[in-house]
N, C-alpha and C positions, 0 to 999 in steps of 0.2 A: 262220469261222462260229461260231454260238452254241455253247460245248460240242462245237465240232468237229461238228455235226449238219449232214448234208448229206442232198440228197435227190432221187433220178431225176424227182420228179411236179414239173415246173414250179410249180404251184401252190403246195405245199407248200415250194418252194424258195423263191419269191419270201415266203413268211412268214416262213424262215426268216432271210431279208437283211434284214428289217422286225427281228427280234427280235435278230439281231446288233446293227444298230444302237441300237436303245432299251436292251439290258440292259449293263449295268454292266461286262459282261466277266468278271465273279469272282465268286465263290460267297461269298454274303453272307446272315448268318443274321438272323431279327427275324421278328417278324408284325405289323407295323407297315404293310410296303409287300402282303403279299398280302391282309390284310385289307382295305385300299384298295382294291385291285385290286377284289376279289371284288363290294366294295359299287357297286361301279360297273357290275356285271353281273347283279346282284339275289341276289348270295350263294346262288347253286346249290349250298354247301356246306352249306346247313341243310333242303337236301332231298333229299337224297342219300338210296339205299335202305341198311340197315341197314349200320352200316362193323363191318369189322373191322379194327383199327390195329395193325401189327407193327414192332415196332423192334430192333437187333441192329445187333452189329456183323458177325459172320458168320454165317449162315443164314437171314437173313429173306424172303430173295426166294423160298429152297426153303420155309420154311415156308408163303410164298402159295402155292404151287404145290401144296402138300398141301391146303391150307384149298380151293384154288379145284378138285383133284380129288373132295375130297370133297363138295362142297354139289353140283359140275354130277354127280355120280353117283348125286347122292341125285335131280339130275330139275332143279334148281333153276338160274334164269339170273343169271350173277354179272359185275359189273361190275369189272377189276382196273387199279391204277396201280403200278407198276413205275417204276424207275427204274437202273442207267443202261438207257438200249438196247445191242444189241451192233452189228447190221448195220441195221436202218432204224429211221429214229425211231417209227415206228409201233409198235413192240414196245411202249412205254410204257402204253398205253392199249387196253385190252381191253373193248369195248361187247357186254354178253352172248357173251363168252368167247372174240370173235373180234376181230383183231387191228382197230382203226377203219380205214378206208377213207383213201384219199389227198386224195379230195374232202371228207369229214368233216373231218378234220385238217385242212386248209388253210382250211376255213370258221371252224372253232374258234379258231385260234388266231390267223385275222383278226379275230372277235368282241373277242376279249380284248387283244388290239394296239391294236384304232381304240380303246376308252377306258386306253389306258394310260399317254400322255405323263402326263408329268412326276412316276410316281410312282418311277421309277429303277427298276422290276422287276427281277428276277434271270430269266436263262433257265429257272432251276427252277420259281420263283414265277409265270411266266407259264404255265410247260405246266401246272403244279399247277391253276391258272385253268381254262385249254382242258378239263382231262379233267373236274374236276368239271361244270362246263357240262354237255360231254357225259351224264355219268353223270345229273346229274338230267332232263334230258330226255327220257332211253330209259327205260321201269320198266324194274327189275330185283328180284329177291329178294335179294339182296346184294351188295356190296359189299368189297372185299379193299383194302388201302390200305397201301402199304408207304411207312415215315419215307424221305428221301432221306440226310442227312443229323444225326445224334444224334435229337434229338428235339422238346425243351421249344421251343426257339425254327426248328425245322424246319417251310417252309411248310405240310405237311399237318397239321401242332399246332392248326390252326383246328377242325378237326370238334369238335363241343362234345361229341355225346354219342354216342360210340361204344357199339356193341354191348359190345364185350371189346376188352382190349387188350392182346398179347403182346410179349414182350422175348427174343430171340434170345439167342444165345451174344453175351457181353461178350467185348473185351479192347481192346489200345491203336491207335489208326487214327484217323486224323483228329485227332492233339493242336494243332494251331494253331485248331483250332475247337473243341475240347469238353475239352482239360486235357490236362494230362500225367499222371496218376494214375487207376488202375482204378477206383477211388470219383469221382471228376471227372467220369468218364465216363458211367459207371453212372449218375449223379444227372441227366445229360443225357439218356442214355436214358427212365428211368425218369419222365421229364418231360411224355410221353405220358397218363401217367395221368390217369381222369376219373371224376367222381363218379360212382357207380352203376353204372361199368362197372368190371367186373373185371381185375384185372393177375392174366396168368400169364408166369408166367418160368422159363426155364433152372435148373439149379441152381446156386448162384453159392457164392463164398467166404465166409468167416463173415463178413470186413470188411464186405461188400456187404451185409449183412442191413438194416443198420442203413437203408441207403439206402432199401432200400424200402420199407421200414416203414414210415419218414418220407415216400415217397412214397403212400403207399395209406390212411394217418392222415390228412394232408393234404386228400387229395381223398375222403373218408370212402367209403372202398371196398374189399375185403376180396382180398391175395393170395393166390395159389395159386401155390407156388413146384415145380418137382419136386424130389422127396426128401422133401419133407414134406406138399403137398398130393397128389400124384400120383405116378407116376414110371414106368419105362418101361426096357425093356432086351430086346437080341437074343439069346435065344437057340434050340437047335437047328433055326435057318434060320429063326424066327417072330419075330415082335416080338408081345414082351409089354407090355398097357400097365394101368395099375390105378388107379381112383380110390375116393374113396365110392361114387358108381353101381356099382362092379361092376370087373370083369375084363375085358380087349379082347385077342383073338389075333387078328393079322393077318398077310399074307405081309411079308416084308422090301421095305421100298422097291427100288423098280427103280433109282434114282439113287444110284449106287455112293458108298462110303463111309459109314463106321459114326457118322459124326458125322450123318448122314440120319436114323438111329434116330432120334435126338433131336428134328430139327426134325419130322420128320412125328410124333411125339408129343407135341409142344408146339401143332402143331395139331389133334391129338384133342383135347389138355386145352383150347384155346380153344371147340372145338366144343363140347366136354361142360361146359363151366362157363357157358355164357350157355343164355337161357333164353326168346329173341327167334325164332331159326328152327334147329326140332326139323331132325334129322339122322337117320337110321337107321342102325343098326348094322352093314348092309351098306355103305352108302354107306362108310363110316371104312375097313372090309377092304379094299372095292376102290380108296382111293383112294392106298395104295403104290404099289399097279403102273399107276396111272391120271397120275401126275403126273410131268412134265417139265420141267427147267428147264437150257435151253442152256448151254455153259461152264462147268459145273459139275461136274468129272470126265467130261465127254463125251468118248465111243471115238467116234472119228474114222472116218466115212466112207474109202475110199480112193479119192477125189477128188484134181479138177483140180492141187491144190497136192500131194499127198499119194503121183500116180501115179506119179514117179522111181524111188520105194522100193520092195520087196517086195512082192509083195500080200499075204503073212504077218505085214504088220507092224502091230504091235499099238502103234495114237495113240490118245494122249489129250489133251483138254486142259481147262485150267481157268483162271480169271482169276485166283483168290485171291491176294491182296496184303500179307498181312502174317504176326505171327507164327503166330496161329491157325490161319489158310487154311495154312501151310505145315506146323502140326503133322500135322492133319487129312489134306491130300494123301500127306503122307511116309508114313502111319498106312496107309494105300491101298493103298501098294508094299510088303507086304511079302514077306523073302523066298520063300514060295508063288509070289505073283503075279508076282516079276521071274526064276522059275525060275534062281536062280545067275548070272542075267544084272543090267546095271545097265543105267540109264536114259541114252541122249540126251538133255538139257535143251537147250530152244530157249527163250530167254528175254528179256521186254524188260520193265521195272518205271517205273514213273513216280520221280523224284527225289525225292519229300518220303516215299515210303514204306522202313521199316526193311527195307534188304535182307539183311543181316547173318540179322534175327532170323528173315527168312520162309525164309532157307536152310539155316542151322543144321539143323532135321530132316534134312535129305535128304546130311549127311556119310556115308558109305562107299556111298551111292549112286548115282552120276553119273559115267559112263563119260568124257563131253565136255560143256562147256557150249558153247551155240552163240549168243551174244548178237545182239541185231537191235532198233532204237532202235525209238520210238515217234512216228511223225509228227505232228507239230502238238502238241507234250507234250514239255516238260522231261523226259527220264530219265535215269536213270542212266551213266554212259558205260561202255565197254566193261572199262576199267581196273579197274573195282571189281569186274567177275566176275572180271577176269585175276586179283585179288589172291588173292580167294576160292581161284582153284583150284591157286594154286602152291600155297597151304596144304594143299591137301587131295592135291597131285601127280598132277592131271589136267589135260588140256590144255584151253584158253579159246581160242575162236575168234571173231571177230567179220564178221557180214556184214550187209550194206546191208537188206535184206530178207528176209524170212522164208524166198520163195522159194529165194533163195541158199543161205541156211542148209539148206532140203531136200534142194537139188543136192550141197551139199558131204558130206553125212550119206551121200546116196546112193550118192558115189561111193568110197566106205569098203565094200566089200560083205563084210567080216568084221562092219561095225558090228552093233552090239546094234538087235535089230528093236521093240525095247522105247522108245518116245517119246512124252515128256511136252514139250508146249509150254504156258509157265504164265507169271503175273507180272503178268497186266493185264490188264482186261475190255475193254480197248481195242483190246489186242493182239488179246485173242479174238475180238473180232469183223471184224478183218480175216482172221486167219486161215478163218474161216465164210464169209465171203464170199470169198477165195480157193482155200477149197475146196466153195463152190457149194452150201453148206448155209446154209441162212436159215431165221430161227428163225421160226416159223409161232403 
């Protein structure tokens, strides 16, 4: 199937065998073919309710998640595109906040299938089709729009005139498509950029300045970077955030991890720097504890997949896949939280990602690693954790499925009740649907 997307709704399945067949197979960058696409649907991308464009290499999905807590708390109905899914393709597409229906979806993305011969779509470039369709059909007060893929040449790079536009945490992911160097990178990100709407970004390294300068000169529009436009920090248990406007105290995000600070402050500074749809200063407080975004440091139910083990036992899991995602998780555990105990790792990583660099954080952390491949996805094989952990003098185990791996974990009853399952948004969302959690 397209991107491994399958789907229980007949309907929706039979589009999905229609878009296996027409798309290309591979993730393929340009706006070339979704421009096509679109014009042959009447470009629902130039009425689209108000966008907001966020690109990143790690946080950008939780930055939607803040952005889309805070406008639906301020009252307001917001349309959101997401990308990947974890457990149903449906996640992708949010029509006033709620997940689109199975009948919507299979209508949609027949729409955009029957004129799509011969333009060579990509599976991205066609759902990218489907949701805006949708989006401008339903009103909505806003709109949330996350890049899939870098940026400049990323099928969502069509919206001409965003509201604001935000840049998430940089670092190296995806180099067969956006470069091998942080500035390569960055310059793809930062590609997003559009006249008259504003770039707010992360705080970046001094190299990166230059990028966006050049990015926001360019497209003659003014950035707001934090550390010098804004900035933001936790602390005693608040997050503090501070612009020209003023001061903002809010409770700490609900969605663990201190790299959270940042994203849900990168979406106050996109709230507070456009000038399109006002926000109340309640709406921004409650939308910490208002926002939620699956696999993302998510404490684990003690579900179907999960019930072998203790009911004490403390899972989590997270998709993060590179070096960032793994500083950021490591950062998570510290010793407070693994109480003198170390971590079970259950783990399965796609092949083209640095696994070396996403595990480095977590040396004198990791009691067992418990490897388990990735179905329908090149990864890594068992041998490179093995290497991993003679290094570090832990033992590497490998098993066919996740399940297995909990059996084996389980039947250890000295093991550490302490389990992180991590390495793949793929992985994640088998694991959610094996443990009977779908993401709503």
């Amino acid at each position: 199937m397209a991107d491994h997307a399958v789907s229980d709704d007949p309907g929706v399945q039979a589009q999905l065998d229609r878009l296996a067949t027409l798309s290309p197979g591979a993730d393929i960058l340009g706006l070339e073919r979704i421009t096509r696409l679109l014009d042959r649907i009447g470009n629902p991308h130039r009425t689209l309710p108000p966008v907001f464009h966020v690109a990143g290499t790690n946080g950008k999905g939780s930055t939607c998640a803040f952005l889309r807590a805070a406008l639906e708390a301020d009252g307001k109905s917001v349309h959101v595109f997401t990308s990947p899914h974890l457990v149903r393709f449906n996640e992708r597409i949010r029509i006033n906040g709620k997940l689109i229906s199975d009948e919507a979806l299979a209508d949609y993305l027949s729409r955009v299938l029957d004129v799509a011969e011969g333009i060579g779509a990509s599976f991205f470039e066609v759902t990218t089709a489907a949701a805006f369709l949708a989006f401008a059909e339903h009103p909505a007060d806003a709109c949330i729009v996350e890049v899939g893929l870098g940026g400049r040449l990323d099928a969502t790079n069509v919206i001409e005139k965003p509201v604001i536009c935000g840049i998430a945490q940089l670092g190296l992911d995806h180099q067969s498509f956006l470069g091998t160097t942080l500035k390569e990178i960055a310059a793809e990100k930062a590609g997003i950029a559009k006249p008259g709407a504003p770039l707010v970004t992360q705080r970046y390294s001094d190299p990166l300045f230059p990028v966006m300068l050049d990015a926001a000169a360019r497209n003659r529009t003014q950035w707001f970077a934090m550390g010098e436009s804004w900035d933001a920090a936790a602390y005693r248990d608040r997050l503090h955030y501070r612009d020209d406007q003023g001061r903002l105290e809010t409770p700490l995000p609900r969605l663990p991890g201190v790299h959270q600070v940042h994203n849900a402050a990168l979406a106050f500074a996109m709230l507070r720097h456009q000038r399109v749809i006002p926000v109340s200063e309640a709406a921004l407080k409650a939308a910490p504890l208002w926002a939620h975004w699956p696999a993302r440091l998510q404490r684990l139910d003690h579900g179907p997949l999960l019930a072998p083990l203790p009911e004490n036992t403390e899972a989590w899991l997270d998709g993060g896949h590179n070096a960032g995602a793994g500083e950021a998780i490591s950062a998570f555990f510290t010793n407070e939280r693994l109480e003198g105990q170390k971590l079970q790792l259950v783990i399965g990583m796609l092949s083209n990602k640095d696994l070396d660099a996403y595990l480095v954080p977590f040396a004198g952390r990791i009691a067992h690693i418990h490897t388990v491949p990735i179905p329908g996805h090149d990864h890594h094989p068992p041998e490179r954790f093995a290497a991993i952990a003679e290094l570090w003098g832990i033992p590497c185990t490998a098993h066919d499925t996740p399940t297995d791996a909990i059996a084996a974990i389980a039947a250890h009853p000295n093991s550490s009740p302490k389990l992180l399952i991590a390495g793949s948004l793929y992985l994640a969302g088998e694991i959610l649907r094996l443990n009977g959690q779908y993401p709503d």
